[in-house]
N, C-alpha and C positions, 0 to 999 in steps of 0.2 A: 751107356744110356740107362737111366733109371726110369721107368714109368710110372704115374701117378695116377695107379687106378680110381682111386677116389676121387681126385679132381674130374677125371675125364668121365666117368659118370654120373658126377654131378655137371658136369657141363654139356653132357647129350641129354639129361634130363633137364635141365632148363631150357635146353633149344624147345624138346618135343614140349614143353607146358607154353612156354612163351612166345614161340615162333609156330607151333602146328593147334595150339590150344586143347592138347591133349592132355584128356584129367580122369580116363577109368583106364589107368596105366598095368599092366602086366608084368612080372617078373620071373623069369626064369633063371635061379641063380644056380651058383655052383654049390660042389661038396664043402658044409662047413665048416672039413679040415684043411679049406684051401685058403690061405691069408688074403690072394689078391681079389679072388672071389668074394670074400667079405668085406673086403675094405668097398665094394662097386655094391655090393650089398646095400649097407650103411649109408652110402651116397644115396642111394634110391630112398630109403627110411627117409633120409633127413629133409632130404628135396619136400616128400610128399606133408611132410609135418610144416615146411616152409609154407608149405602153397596151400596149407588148410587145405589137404584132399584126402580125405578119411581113409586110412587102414586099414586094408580087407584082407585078411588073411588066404581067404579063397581067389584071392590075384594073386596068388603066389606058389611057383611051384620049386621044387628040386630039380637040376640036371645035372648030368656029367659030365661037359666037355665034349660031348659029338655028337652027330647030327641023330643018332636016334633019341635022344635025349628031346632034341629040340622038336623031333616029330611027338615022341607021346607028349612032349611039356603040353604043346599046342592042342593036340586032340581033348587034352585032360580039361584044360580051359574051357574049350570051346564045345564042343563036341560031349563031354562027362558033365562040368560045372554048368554049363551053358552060358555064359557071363559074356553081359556085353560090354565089349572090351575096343577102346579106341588103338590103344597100342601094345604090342609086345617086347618088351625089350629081356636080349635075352644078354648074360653074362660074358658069353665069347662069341666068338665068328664062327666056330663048329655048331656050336648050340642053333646057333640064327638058320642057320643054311640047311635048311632039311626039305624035302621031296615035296610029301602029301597035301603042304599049305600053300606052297610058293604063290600060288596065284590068287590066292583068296585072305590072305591074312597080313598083315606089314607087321613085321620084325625087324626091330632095331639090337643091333647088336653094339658093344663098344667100338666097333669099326666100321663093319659094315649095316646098311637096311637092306632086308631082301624082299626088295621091290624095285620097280624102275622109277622111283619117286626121288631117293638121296642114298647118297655116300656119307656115311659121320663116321669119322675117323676120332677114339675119344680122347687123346692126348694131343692132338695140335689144329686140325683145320675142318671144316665144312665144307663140301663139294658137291656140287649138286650135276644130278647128269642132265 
């Protein structure tokens, strides 16, 4: 099985812009020594230059790969930057899944959103609960 990370976050970013009309998008990617991380990166870059929605550098954070990552990503945004922010999309499923926001913030991750809203899975289907 190969995965197409680029494709598949360039295809959860067009759902969330063209189907949720989400345009003060969030990013919480990975370490920039990680290939697949950067390639879901780039998607995100390119998407946001497609759609004419300005480059903010301060929607953009670091993580690691696991949920404390995704907790401070979140608080840094929100809570430090204070940015109002229609989505968060975070680089993994570890990152998305963290404790302190679950109920007050929607994270989209390449697979999963952690809310009772949707399922995006970013390499084949959309599943809504």
């Amino acid at each position: 099985i190969i995965v197409n990370n680029y494709q598949g976050m360039r295809n959860l970013m067009v759902h969330l812009i063209e189907d949720h009309g989400y345009r003060k998008i969030a990013f919480i990617k990975g370490t920039t020594d990680h290939p697949e991380a950067e390639d879901r990166y780039r998607a995100f870059i390119d998407i946001i230059k497609e759609y004419n929605i300005p480059f903010n550098p301060e929607y953009v954070v670091t993580g690691e790969f696991d949920r404390q990552s995704g907790d401070d990503g979140v608080a840094l945004l929100i809570d430090e930057r204070k940015l109002d922010i229609d989505v968060i999309v975070a680089v993994d499923d570890d990152t998305a899944v963290y404790n302190s926001y679950t109920d007050t913030s929607l994270v989209a991750s390449c697979r999963d959103i952690a809310s009772n809203i949707a399922k995006i899975n970013c390499i084949s289907t959309l599943e809504y609960i």
